[in-house]
C-alpha positions in Angstrom: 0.0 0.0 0.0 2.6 2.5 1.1 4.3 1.5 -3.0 1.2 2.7 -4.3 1.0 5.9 -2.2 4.6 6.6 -3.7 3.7 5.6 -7.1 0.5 7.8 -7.1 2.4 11.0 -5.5 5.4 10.9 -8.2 2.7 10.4 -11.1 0.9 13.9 -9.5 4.4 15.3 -9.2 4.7 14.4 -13.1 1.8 15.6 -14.1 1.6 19.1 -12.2 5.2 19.6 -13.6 4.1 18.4 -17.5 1.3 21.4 -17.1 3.3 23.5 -15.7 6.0 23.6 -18.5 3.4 23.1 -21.2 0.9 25.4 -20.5 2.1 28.2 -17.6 -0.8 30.5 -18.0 -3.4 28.1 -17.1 -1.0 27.0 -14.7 -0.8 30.3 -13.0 -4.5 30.9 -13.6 -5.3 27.4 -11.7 -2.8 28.5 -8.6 -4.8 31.8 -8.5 -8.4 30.1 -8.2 -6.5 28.5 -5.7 -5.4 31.0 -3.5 -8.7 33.0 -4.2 -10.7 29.5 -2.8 -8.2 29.7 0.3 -8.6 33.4 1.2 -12.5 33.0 1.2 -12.8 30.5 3.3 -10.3 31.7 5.7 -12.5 35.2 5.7 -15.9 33.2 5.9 -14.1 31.3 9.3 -13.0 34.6 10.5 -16.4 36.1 10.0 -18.2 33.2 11.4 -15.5 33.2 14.7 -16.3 37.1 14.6 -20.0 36.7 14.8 -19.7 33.6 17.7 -17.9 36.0 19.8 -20.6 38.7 19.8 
């Protein structure tokens, strides 16, 4: 099991390097949805923590 965990995280590893060299504006546009995704759910847990407190 832990062979196929390896095998699984080095095709990812592959993979997110292939589209990365072959198409870096997508790329970069994917890691920004990203980021965007992160930041509002970190707000919407801050807001939610915010309105427990009052």
């Amino acid at each position: 099991m832990a062979q196929a965990k390896k095998v699984a995280l080095y095709a990812l590893v592959v993979f997110v390097l292939y589209t990365i060299i072959n198409s870096p504006d997508r790329a970069a546009d994917l890691v920004q949805v990203g980021f965007e995704g992160i930041s509002s759910a970190a707000q919407g847990v801050g807001e939610f923590m915010t309105e427990l407190v009052n």
